[in-house]
C-alpha positions in Angstrom: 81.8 -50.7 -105.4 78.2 -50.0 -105.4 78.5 -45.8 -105.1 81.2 -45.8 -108.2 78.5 -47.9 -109.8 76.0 -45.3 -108.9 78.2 -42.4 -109.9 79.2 -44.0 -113.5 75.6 -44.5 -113.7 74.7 -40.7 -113.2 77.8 -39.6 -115.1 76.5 -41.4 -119.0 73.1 -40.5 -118.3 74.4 -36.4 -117.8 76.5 -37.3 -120.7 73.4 -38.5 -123.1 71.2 -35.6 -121.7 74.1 -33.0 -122.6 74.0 -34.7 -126.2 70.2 -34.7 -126.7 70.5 -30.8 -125.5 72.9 -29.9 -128.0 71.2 -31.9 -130.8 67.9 -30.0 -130.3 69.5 -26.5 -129.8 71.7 -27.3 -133.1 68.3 -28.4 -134.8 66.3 -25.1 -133.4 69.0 -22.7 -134.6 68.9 -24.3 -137.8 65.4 -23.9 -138.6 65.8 -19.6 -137.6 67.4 -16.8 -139.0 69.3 -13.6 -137.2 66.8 -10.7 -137.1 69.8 -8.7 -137.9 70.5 -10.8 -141.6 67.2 -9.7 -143.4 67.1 -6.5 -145.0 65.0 -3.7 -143.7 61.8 -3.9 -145.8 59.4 -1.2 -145.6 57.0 -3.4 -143.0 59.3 -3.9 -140.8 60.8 -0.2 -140.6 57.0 1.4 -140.6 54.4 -0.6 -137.8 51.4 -1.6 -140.0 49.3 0.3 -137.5 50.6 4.2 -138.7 50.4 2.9 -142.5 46.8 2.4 -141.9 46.4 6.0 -140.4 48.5 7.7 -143.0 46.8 6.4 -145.5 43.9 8.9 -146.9 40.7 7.3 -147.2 39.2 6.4 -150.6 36.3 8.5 -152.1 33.8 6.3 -153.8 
């Protein structure tokens, strides 16, 4: 009696922790967006680093 006690025990608490899990991954995926959805703007395509050094400097 005791170990089925035990075991029924183990088994809602796995149950509850496989619900909270779900919640928050449901909840984290909500709040993000595929890379792949977004259009390919010019920042992303070109690193900000070589549009700095392609850029000719200004002549006061």
């Amino acid at each position: 009696m005791l170990m089925n006690r035990k075991k029924l025990i183990f088994l809602i608490i796995a149950v509850l922790f496989m619900i909270a899990m779900v919640i928050i991954g449901i909840d984290i995926s909500s709040r993000t967006t595929f890379p792949g959805s977004k259009g390919n703007l010019k920042e992303r395509i070109v690193p900000t680093d070589s549009i700095k050094k392609n850029e000719e400097p200004k002549q006061d």
